[in-house]
C-alpha positions in Angstrom: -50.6 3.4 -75.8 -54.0 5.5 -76.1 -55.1 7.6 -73.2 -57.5 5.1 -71.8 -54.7 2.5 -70.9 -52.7 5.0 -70.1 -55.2 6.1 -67.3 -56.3 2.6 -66.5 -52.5 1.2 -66.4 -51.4 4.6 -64.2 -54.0 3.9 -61.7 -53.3 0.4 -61.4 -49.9 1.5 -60.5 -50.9 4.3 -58.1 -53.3 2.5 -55.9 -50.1 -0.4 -55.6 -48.0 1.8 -54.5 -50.5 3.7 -51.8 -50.8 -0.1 -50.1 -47.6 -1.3 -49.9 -46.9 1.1 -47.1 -49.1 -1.1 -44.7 -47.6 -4.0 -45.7 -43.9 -3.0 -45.0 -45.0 -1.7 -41.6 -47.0 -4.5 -39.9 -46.4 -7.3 -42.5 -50.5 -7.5 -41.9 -54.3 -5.5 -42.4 -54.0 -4.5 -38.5 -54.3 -1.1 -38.0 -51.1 0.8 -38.0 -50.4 2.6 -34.7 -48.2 5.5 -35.2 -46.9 8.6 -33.1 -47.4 11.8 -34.4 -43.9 14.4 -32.6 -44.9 17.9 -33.9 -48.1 19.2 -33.9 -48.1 22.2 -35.9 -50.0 23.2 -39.3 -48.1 20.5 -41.0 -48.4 18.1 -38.2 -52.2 19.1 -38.1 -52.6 18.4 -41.9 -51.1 15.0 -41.4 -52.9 14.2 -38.5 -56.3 15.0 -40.5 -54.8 12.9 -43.1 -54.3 9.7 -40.9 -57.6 10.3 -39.5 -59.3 9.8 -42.2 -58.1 6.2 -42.9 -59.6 3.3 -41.1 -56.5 1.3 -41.1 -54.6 3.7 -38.9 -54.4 4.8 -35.3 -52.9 7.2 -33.6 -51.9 6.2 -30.4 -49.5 9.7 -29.5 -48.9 13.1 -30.1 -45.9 15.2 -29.1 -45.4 18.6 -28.7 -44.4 21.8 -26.4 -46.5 24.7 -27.7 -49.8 23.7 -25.9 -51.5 25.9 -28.5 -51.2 23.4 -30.8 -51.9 20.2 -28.6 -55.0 21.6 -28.3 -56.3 22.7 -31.6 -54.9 18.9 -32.4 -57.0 17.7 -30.0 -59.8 19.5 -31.6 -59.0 17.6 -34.5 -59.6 14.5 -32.8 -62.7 15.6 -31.3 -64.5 16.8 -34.7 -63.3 13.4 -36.3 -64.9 11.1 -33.8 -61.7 10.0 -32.6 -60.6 9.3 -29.1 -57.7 11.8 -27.9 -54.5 9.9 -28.2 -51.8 10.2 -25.5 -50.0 13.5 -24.7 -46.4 14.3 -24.7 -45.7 17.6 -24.0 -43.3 17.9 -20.6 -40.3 19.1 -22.7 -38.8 19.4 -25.6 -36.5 16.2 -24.9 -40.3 14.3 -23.9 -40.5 12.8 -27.6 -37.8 10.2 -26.2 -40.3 9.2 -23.6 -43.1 8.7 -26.4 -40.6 6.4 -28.5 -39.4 4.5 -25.5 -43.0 4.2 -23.7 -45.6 3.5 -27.1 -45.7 0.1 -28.6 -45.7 2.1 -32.2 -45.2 1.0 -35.8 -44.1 4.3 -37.2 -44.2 7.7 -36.4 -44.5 11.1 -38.0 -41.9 13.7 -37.6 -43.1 17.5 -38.1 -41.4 19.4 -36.1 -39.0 22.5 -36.7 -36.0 21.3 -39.0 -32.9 20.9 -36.0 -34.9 18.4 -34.4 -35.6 16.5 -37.3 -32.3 14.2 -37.6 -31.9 13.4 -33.6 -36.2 12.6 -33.5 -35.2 10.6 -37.0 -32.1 8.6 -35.4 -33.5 7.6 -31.8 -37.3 6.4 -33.7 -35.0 4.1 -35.3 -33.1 2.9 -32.5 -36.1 2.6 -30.8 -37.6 0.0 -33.3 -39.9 2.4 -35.1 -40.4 3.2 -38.7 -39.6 7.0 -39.6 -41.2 9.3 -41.8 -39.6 12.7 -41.5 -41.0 15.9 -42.9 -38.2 18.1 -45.4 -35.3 18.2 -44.7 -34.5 14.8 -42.9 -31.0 16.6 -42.1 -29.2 19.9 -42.2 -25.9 18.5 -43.0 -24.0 15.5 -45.6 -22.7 14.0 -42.5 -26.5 13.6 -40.9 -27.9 12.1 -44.3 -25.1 9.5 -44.0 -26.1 8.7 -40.4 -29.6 8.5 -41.4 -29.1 6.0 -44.0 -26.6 4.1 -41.7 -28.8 4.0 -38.6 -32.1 2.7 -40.8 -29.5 0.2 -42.4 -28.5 -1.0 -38.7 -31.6 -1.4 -37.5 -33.8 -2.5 -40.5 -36.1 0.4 -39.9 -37.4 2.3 -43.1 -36.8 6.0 -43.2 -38.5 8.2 -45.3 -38.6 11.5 -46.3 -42.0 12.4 -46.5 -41.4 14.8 -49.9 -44.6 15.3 -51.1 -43.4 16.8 -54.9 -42.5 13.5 -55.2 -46.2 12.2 -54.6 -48.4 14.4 -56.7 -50.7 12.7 -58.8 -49.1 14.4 -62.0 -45.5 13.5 -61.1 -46.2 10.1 -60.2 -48.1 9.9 -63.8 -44.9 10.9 -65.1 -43.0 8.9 -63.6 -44.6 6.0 -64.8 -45.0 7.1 -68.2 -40.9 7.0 -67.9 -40.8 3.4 -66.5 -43.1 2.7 -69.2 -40.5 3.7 -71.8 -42.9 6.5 -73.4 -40.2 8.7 -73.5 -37.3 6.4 -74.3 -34.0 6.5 -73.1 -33.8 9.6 -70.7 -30.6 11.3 -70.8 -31.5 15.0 -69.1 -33.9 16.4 -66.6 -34.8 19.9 -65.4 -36.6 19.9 -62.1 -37.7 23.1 -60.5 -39.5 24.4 -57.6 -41.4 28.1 -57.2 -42.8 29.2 -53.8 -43.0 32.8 -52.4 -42.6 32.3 -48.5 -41.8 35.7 -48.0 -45.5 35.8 -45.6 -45.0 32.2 -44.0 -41.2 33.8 -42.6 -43.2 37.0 -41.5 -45.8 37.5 -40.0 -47.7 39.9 -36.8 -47.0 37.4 -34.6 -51.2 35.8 -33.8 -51.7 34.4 -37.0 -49.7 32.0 -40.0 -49.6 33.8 -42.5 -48.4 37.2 -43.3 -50.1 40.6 -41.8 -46.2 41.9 -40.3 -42.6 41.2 -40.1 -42.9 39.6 -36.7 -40.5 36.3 -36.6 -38.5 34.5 -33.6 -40.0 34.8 -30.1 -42.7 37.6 -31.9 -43.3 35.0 -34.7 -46.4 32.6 -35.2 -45.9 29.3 -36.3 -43.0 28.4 -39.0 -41.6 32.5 -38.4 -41.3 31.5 -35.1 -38.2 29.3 -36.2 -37.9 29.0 -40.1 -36.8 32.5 -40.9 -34.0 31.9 -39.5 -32.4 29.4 -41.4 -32.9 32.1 -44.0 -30.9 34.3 -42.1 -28.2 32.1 -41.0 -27.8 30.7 -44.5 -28.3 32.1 -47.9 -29.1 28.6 -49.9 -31.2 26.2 -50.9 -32.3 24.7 -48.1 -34.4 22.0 -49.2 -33.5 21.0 -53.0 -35.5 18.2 -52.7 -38.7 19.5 -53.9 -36.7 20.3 -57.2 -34.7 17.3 -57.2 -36.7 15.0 -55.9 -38.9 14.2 -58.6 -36.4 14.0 -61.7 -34.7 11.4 -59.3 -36.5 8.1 -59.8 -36.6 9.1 -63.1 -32.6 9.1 -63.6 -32.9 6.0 -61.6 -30.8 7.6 -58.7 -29.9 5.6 -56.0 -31.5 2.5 -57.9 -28.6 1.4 -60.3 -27.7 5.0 -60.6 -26.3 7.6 -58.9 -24.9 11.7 -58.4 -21.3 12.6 -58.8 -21.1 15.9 -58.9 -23.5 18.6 -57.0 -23.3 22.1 -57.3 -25.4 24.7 -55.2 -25.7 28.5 -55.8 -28.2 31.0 -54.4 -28.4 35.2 -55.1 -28.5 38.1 -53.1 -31.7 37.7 -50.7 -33.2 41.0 -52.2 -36.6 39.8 -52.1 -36.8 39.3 -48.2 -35.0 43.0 -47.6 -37.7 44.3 -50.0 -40.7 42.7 -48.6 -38.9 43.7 -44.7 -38.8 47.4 -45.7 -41.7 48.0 -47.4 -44.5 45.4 -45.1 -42.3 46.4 -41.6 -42.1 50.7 -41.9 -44.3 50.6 -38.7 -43.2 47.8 -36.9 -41.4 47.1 -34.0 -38.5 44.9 -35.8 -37.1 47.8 -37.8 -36.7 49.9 -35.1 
């Protein structure tokens, strides 16, 4: 195959996949109404994301740090887009956005605990899921996810975006092409210092301290520590995901055996010691 059919098969391919989302929703070209529960910097890149496609509405947003309903709401404003309805009473008020919107799907970006209970009741509730990474914290929450969407015939997907980059999705079909032949190994790996998204001086994202917790901003307010409680890989999918569909896993294949290992967290103490001498955490 030369390049040009390459490109011109690979795009074929792309653009099917990208509208058979719609299609499994409302089974029609009405626009999707969705909820958005989590309205952070992810939530907020989604959001922008959605926005910009005429074939989508938001009807909802959920969230209890009124910081961020408001610089979503923002969002809406500088889009031209009517300010959806509010959720934001509690942290439990998600249940009341699920049980009170007549919603096709809804988007789950919210702090990782949450995401398996939001996951479970969207489904009971007779809405579509996609859930940012990790869907679950545990083997016995994957299971219930898969059982609950198998129950109640509602899709649930993990939104892993590795999986959705333009070049691995080339790849991809370059494997289901058979360009490769017969794949018998994969390597699949994933690089990301987040040493500033843990840390940070407590008013902005990104970096600037060693404030996390209460003191934190955003994510350090409540990712650093899963870091602490566990020293792991806490989201292999970005890795794995990928080399999946490749192996066919889950699709006439499938895993037996999975083995996890993770080293000293040396980088974090360093980066604690040497960004935090003046802070109020070391002392």
């Amino acid at each position: 195959m030369n390049r040009r059919k390459f490109i011109k098969t690979t795009a074929v391919l792309s653009s099917a996949s990208l509208l058979k989302p719609s299609f499994a929703f409302s089974g029609s070209l009405s626009k999707l109404k969705i909820g958005v529960i989590g309205t952070g910097l992810r939530g907020q890149w989604m959001i922008n994301l959605f926005l910009d496609r005429p074939d989508v509405e938001i009807s909802a947003i959920c969230d209890i740090d009124d910081k961020m309903i408001e610089m979503t709401k923002e969002i809406f404003r500088k889009k031209g887009r009517p300010i959806p309805k509010i959720y934001n009473r509690d942290e439990n008020d998600y249940l009341n956005l699920l049980s009170n919107e007549d919603l096709d799907g809804v988007n789950i970006a919210t702090p990782w605990r949450w995401h398996h209970p939001m996951a479970i009741s969207a489904m009971k509730n007779n809405v579509h899921v996609g859930v940012e990474v990790p869907a679950a914290l545990t083997v016995s929450e994957c299971w219930d996810l898969v059982d609950t969407s198998e129950k109640t015939g509602k899709l649930c997907m993990i939104m892993e975006n590795v999986c959705y980059r333009r070049d691995i999705m080339a790849i991809l079909n370059m494997v289901r092409l058979g360009m490769f032949g017969e794949i018998i190994h994969c390597q699949g790996g994933y690089q990301h210092d987040l040493r500033h998204v843990k840390f940070n001086d407590g008013s902005q994202p990104y970096g600037g301290g060693v404030e996390f917790g209460k003191k934190g901003f955003s994510e350090a307010r409540w990712r650093t520590q899963h870091s602490i409680d566990k020293n792991a890989d806490l989201y292999p999918t970005h890795g794995l995901g990928p080399v999946s569909p490749m192996l066919d896993i889950n699709r006439g294949n499938r895993m037996l055996h999975v083995t996890s290992t993770a080293s000293q967290a040396r980088g974090l103490n360093k980066y604690i010691v040497e960004k935090g001498k003046d802070t109020q955490t070391l002392k």
